[in-house]
C-alpha positions in Angstrom: 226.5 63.9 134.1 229.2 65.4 132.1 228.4 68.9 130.7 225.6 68.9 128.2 226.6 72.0 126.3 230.0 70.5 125.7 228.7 67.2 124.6 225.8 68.9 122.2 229.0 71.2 120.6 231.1 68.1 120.0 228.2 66.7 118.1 227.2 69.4 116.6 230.9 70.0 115.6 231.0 66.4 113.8 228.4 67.0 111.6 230.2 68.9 109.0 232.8 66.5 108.3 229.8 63.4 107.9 228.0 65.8 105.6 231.4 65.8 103.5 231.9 62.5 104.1 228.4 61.1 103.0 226.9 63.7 100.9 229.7 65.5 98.8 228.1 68.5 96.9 225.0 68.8 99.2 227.1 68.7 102.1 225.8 72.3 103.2 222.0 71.4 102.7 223.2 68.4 104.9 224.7 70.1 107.6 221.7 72.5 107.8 219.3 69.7 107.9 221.4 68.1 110.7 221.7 71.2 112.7 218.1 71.7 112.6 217.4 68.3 113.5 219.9 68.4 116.7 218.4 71.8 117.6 214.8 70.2 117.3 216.2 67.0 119.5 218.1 69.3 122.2 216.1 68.8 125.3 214.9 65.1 124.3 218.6 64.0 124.1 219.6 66.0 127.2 216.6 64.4 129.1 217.6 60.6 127.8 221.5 61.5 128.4 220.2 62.4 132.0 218.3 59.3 132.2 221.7 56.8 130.7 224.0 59.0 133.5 221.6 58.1 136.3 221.3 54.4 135.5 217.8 54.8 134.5 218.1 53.5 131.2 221.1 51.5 129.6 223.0 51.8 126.4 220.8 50.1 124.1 217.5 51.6 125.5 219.2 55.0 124.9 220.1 54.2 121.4 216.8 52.9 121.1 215.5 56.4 121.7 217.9 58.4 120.0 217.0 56.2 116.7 213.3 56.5 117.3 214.0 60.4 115.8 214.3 58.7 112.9 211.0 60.6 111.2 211.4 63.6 112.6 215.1 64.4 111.1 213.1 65.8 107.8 215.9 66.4 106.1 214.4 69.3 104.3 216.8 71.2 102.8 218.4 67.7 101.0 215.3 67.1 99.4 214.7 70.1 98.2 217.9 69.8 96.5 217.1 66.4 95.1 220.0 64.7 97.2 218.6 61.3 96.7 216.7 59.3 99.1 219.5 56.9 99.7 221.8 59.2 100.1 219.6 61.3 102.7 218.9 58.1 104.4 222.4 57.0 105.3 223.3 60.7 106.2 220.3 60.8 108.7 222.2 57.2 109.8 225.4 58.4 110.2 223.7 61.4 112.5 221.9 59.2 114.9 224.8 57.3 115.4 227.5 60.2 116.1 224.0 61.3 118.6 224.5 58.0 120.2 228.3 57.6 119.7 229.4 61.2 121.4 227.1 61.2 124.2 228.0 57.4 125.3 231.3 57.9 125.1 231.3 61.4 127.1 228.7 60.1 130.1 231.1 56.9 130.4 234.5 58.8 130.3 232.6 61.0 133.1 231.6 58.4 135.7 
C-alpha cells in the first residue's frame, strides 16, 4: 500500500480549501471539525485502505465504509457557531468524499 502518512497529509491538506470552498466565514470552525473528525477516523481508514490495497474489499465497499462515518463527523465547532445545518451537511459531504477520493486514487496510482 502506498504510504499512509503521505496519503492522511494530502487529505488533511485539502481540507482547508473545501472549508473555504463550502463554508465561507466558518471556514476555520470547519476545518477544525474536519481535522478532528480525520484524527478520530485515522486507524479505521488506514485499516479499510489496507483492506482496498489487498483486494479484500473493492471501491464501492470502501466508500461504503468511509461514508458510514457519517454520524460520527460531529461537526461541533460549526454548530456551535450556528453554521447551518445544510451547510454543515454538505461540508461533512465534501469530506467523505475527498476521504474516499485521495485514498482511491493514491492505492491505485501505487499498484
Amino acid at each position: 500500500m502506498a504510504d499512509f502518512d503521505k496519503i492522511f497529509d494530502d487529505i488533511k491538506n485539502q481540507l482547508g480549501a473545501q472549508a473555504e470552498k463550502d463554508l465561507k466565514e466558518f471556514s476555520s470552525q470547519g476545518k477544525e471539525d474536519a481535522e478532528a473528525f480525520l484524527a478520530q477516523s485515522r486507524s479505521k481508514l488506514e485499516k479499510w485502505m489496507q483492506l482496498l490495497a489487498d483486494k479484500q474489499i473493492d471501491e464501492d465497499e470502501f466508500r461504503w465504509l468511509v461514508e458510514s462515518q457519517k454520524a460520527a463527523a460531529e461537526m461541533e465547532a460549526l454548530r456551535k457557531a450556528n453554521a447551518g445545518t445544510m451547510r454543515i451537511e454538505k461540508f461533512r459531504d465534501s469530506v467523505l468524499q475527498i476521504m474516499v477520493k485521495t485514498a482511491v486514487m493514491a492505492i491505485v496510482a501505487a499498484a
